[in-house]
C-alpha positions in Angstrom: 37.0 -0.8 17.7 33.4 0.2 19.5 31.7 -2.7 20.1 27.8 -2.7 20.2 24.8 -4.8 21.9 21.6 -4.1 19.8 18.5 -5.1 21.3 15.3 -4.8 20.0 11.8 -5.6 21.0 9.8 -3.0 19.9 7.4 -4.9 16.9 7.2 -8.0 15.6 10.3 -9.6 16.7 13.0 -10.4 19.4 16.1 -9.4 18.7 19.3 -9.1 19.7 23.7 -9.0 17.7 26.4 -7.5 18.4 28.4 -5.8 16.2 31.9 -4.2 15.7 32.2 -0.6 13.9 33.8 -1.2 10.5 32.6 -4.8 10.3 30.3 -5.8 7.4 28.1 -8.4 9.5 27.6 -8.7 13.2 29.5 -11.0 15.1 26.8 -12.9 16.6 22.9 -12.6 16.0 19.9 -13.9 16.5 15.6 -12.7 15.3 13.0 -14.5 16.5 9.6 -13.3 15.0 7.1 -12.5 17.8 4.1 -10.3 18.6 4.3 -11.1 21.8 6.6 -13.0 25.0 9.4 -10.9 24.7 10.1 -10.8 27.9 10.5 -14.4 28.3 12.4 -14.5 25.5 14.7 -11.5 25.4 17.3 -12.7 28.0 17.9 -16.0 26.9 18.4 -14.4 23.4 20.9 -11.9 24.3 22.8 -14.9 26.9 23.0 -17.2 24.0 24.4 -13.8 21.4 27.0 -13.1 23.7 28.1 -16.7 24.0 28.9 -16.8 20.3 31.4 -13.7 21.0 35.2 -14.5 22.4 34.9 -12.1 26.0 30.5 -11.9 26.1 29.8 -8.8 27.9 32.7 -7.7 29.0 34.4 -6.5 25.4 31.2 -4.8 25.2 31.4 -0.4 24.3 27.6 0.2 24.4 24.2 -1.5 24.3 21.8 -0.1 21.5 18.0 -0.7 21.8 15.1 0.5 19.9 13.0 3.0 21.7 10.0 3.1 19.6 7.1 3.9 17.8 6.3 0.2 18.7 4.5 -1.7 21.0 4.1 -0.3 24.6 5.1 -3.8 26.6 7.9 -4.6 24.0 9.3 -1.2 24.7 9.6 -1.6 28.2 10.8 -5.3 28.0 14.0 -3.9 25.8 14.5 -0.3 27.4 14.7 -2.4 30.6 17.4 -4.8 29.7 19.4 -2.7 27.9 19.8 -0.1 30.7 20.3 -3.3 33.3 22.9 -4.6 31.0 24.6 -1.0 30.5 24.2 -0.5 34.1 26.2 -4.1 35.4 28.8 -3.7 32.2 29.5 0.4 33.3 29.0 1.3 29.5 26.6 3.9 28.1 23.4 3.1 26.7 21.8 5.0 23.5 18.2 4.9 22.1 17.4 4.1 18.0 14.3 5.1 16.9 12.3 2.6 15.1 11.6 4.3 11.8 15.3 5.3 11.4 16.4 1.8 11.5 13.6 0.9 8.7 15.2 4.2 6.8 19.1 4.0 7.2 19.7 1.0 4.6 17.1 2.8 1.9 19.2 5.8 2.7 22.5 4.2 1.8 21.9 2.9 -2.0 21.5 5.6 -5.0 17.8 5.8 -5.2 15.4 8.5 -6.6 12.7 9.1 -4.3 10.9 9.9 -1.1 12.4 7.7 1.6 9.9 6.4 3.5 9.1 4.2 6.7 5.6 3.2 7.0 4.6 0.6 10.7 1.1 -0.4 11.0 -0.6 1.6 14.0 -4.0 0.0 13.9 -7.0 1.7 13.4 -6.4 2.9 9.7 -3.2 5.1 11.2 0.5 4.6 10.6 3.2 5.7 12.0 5.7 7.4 9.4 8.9 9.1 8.7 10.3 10.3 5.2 13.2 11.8 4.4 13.9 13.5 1.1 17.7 12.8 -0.9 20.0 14.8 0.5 18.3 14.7 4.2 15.9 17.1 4.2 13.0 15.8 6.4 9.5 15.5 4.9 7.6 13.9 7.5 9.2 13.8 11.2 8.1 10.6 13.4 4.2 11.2 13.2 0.7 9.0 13.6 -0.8 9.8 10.4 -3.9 8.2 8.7 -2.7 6.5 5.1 -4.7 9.3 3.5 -3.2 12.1 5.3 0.2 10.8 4.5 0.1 10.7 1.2 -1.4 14.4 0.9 2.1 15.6 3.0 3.9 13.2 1.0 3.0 15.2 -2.8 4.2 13.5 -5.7 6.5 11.2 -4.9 8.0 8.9 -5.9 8.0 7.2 -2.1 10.7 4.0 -1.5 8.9 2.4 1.6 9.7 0.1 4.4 8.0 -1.2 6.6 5.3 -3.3 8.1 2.5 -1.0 6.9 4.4 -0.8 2.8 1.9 -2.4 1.0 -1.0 0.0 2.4 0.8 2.7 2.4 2.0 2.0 -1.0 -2.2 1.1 -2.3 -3.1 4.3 -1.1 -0.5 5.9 -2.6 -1.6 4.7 -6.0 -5.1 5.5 -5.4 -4.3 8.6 -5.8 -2.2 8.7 -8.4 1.7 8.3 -6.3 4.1 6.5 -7.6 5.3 4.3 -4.8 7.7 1.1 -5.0 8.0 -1.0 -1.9 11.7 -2.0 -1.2 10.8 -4.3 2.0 8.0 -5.2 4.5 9.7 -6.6 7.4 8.4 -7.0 11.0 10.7 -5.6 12.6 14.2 -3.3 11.6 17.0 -5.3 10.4 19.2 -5.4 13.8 22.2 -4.9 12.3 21.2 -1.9 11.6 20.2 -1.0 14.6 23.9 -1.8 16.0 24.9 0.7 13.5 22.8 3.3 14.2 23.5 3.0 17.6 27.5 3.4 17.5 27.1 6.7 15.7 24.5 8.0 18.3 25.5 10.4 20.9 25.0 9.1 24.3 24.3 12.2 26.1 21.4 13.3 23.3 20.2 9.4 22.2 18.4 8.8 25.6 17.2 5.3 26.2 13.6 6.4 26.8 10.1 5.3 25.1 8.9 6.9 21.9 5.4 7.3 22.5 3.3 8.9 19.2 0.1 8.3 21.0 -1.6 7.4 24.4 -2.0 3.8 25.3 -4.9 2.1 23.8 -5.8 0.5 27.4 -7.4 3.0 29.1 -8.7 2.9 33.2 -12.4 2.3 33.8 -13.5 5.1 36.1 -16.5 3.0 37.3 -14.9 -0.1 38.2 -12.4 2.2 40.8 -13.3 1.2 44.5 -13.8 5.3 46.0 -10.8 6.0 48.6 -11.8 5.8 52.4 
C-alpha cells in the first residue's frame, strides 16, 4: 500500500503525517500552529512523525508537500525538505496546491453549492478557487479582491474554507450571496494533503512554488552600492 510523507508549511502552521492509501487516519501526525519559525521547527516535526511509524523513512512511497499560494519563506522551508527527504529516501516527490487541500473534503460530502477556498492575501485581496458540483471550475487559483470574487462567483450559494471565510462570506452577503462557511482553519487539514498527494502524478505534480503574485519585499534601487 503507497505510503505518503505530507509536509506542509505553507500558512499558518507546521505540519507534517504520514499516511497509508486506504486508511481512514494517518499513521502518525503532528500541527503546530505558526506564522512563522518553520524552519526551525519543520525537521524536528517530521523526525519525531516518523518515529511514531514501525520502519520511519524507509517504508516511505512519496513525500507530499504544499506548494502554495502561501507564504514565500514557508514555501521554501517545505519545498526544500521534502525534495531532500525524497532525494536521500530515492522516492518521488509531488506538489499539492494549497486551495485544493482546503477544497477536497468540501468536495467529498453531498452539498449544494459553489465550492469555495478563500486564504487571506493581505491588502483587501484573497486568493481563491471554486469549483462547481460536478467539477466544473469557476474560479482557477487567482489573487482576487473580495469584491471581484463575488462578481465571478454569481449567485451562489458559496461553501467556503479557508482562512479568509468569514470575509469572503460578509462580502458575499453584502451583496445579496448566500454563503455558509464550513471551516476557517490556518492551514489545510494534512491529512488531506497526504491524500491528495498519493493520487497526484509525479511527472505533472512538480514540487515547485505557486507564486499568484510578486513578493511584497521589493529591492531599494538607491541603497545599491554602483559596480566598479
Amino acid at each position: 500500500m503507497l505510503r505518503v510523507l505530507a509536509i506542509d508549511t505553507a500558512l499558518g502552521a507546521c505540519s507534517a503525517c504520514i499516511w497509508q492509501a486506504g486508511d481512514d487516519v494517518p499513521l502518525a501526525s503532528e500541527s503546530l500552529p505558526m506564522e512563522r519559525g518553520h524552519a526551525e521547527a519543520l525537521l524536528p516535526l517530521i523526525d519525531r512523525v516518523a518515529a511514531q511509524v514501525e520502519g520511519g523513512f524507509e517504508t516511505l512511497d512519496r513525500v507530499a508537500v504544499t506548494v502554495g499560494p502561501g507564504s514565500y519563506t514557508g514555501l521554501r522551508v517545505g519545498i526544500s525538505a521534502a525534495r531532500g527527504i525524497g532525494l536521500a529516501a530515492g522516492i518521488p516527490v509531488v506538489g499539492v496546491a494549497t486551495l485544493s487541500a482546503y477544497l477536497a473534503p468540501l468536495m467529498v460530502k453531498e452539498r449544494r453549492g459553489l465550492f469555495t477556498a478563500a486564504i487571506d492575501a493581505k491588502h483587501g485581496h484573497i486568493y481563491i478557487q471554486a469549483i462547481a458540483p460536478g467539477g466544473r471550475t469557476i474560479i482557477q487559483p487567482s489573487l482576487m479582491s473580495y469584491r471581484d470574487a463575488i462578481r465571478v462567483l454569481g449567485s451562489g450559494p458559496l461553501l467556503i474554507s479557508g482562512s479568509a471565510a468569514a470575509m469572503l462570506a460578509a462580502e458575499a452577503r453584502t451583496q445579496g450571496v448566500d454563503a455558509y462557511i464550513t471551516d476557517m482553519p490556518q492551514a489545510p487539514d494534512i491529512a488531506w494533503v497526504a491524500r491528495l498527494g498519493a493520487l497526484a502524478d509525479p511527472n505533472q505534480a512538480l514540487p515547485k512554488p505557486l507564486y499568484l503574485r510578486d513578493p511584497d519585499a521589493k529591492p531599494q534601487d538607491r541603497a545599491r552600492i554602483a559596480r566598479q
